[in-house]
N, C-alpha and C positions, 0 to 999 in steps of 0.2 A: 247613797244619799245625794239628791240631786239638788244640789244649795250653788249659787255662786257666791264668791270670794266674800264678798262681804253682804251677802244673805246670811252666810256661815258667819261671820264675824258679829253678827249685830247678835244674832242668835244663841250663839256663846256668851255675849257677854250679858245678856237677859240668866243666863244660867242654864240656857235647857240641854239637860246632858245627852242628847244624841249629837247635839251641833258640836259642844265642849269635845267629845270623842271624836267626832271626825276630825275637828281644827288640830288636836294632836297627832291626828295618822299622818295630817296631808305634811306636820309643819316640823313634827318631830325629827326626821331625819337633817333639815335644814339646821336647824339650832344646833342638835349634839355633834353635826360635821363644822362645824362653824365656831364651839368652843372647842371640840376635837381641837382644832387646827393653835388655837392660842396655847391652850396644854402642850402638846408636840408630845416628844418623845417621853416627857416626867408626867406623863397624865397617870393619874391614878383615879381606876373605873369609878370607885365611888365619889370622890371629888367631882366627877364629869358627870354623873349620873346628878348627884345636887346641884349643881350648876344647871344642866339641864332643867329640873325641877324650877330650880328657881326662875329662870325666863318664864315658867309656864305659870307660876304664879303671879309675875308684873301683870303676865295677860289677863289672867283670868278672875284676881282679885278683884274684891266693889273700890270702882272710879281707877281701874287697872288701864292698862293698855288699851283693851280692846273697847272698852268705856270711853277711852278720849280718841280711839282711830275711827276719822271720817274720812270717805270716799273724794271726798271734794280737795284736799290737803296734797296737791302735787306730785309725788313721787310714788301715793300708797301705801298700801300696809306695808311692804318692804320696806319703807323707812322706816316703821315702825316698829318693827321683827328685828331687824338689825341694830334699832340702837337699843332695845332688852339687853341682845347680845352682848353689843359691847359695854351694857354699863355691868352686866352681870361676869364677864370676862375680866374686867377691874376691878369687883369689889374681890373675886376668888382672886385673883394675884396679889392685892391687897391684904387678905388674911393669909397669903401662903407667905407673904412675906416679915408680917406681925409674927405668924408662929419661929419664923428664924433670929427673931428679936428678942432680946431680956424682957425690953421695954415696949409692949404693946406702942404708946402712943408716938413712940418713935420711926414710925414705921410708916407714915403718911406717902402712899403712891396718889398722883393727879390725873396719872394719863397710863396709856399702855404705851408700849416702846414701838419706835417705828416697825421692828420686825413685827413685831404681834401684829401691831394696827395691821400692817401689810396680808398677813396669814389670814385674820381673821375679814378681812374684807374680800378675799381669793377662796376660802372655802366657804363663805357663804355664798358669792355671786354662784358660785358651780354649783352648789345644791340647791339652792334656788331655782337655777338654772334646768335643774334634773326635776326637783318639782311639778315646774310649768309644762316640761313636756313630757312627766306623766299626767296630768291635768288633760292638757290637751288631748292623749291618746284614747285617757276615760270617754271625753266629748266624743271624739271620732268612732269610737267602738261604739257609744249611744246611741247615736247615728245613724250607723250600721246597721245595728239590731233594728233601728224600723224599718231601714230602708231593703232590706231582705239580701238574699244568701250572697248575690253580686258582692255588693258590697261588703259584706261580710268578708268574704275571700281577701279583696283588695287592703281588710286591714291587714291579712294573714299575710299576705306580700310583701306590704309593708313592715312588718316583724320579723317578717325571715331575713330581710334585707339588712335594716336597719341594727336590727336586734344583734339577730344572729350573724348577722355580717355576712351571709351567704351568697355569691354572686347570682346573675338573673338563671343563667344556663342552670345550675343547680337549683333553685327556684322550679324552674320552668319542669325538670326529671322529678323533683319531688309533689309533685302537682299534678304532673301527668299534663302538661299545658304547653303550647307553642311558645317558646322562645319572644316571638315578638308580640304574643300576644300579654305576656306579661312584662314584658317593656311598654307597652302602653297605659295597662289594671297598674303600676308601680307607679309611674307617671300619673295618671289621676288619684291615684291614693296619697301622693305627697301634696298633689293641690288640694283634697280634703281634709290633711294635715295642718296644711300650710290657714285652711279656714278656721279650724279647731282653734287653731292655736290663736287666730284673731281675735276669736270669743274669748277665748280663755283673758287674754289679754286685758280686753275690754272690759272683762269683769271688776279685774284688778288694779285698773284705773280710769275708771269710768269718763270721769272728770277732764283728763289728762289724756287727749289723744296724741297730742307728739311722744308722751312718755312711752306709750304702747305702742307706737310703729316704732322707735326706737331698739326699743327692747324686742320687737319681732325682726328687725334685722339683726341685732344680735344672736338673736336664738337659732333663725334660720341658716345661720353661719355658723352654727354648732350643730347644723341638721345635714350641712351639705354633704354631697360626697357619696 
């Protein structure tokens, strides 16, 4: 489905169910590593699986999240993905704490506790993080596939490397290909990376280009190496 960020988001929140089903492939994994991380060790699946659920419904319900997130609003949907998270990470420690109480109405939690806060702002920067540079990799394989077999390879290069963590010399034996010649296809497939991911970026904060060269030095420093 070839939607950007918030083609997909406006599209969803119209109701039309191919868009609603992608917004959950691309974002599902972000949300349930993101209350994962508040739960810790006493998650219990089906608490995390409603929990989950229920982020999807802030978004998806009429005049939901995705009803009030505009493009133009500074940091992006991100901001808006993450505070679902965290207001739905407090209402579930909130009821997990009512149930340890005689007294429902005595059981008033305001905030989550510094450690939460901490966990739940660290697993979601990282699968966010993992997100964008599957996003970006779709772009670059998209790409690819017009740009014919060349490039095609150079994403393969790229995933052996990256992916697979396999050094160039091995690369090079499993390809049947010259050592420096895919030090060079490696080298231009991370600068068509490196554009992928600009796009990508630029989707997701259209508005906001310091926020997106910000966030691509971030990323690219989780790319190095």
């Amino acid at each position: 489905m070839d939607l950007t960020c918030w083609t997909l988001i406006h599209d969803a929140a119209a109701g039309e169910a191919a868009a609603r089903a992608e917004f959950a492939r691309r974002y599902l994994p972000v949300v349930r590593e993101a209350l994962r991380a508040v739960a810790g060790a006493r998650a219990d699946e089906a608490d995390l699986e409603d929990a989950v659920g229920e982020v999807f419904v802030e978004c998806l319900k009429t005049e939901g999240l995705l009803e009030r997130a505009r493009s133009g609003q500074g940091a992006g949907f991100r901001a808006f993905l993450f505070a679902a998270c965290r207001n739905v990470a407090l209402r579930q420690r909130t009821r997990r704490a009512r149930r340890r109480e005689a007294a429902a109405d005595t059981a008033v939690i305001e905030a989550l506790e510094p450690d939460e806060e901490h966990s739940l702002g660290e697993a979601f920067d990282r699968a966010w993080a993992v997100e964008l540079l599957r996003e970006a990799g779709e772009h670059q394989a998209q790409a690819a596939q017009a740009a014919g077999p060349a490039a095609q390879r150079r994403v393969e290069i790229l995933r052996l490397r990256f992916q697979e963590a396999l050094p160039v010399r091995e690369i090079s034996a499993l390809l049947d290909l010259p050592a420096d010649f895919v030090h060079h296809e490696y080298a231009q497939a991370r600068r068509e990376f490196e554009r992928a991911l600009r796009e990508v970026l630029a989707e997701h904060n259209p508005d906001a280009p310091e926020a997106a060269a910000r966030e691509l030095r971030e990323l690219l420093a989780l790319f190095a190496g």
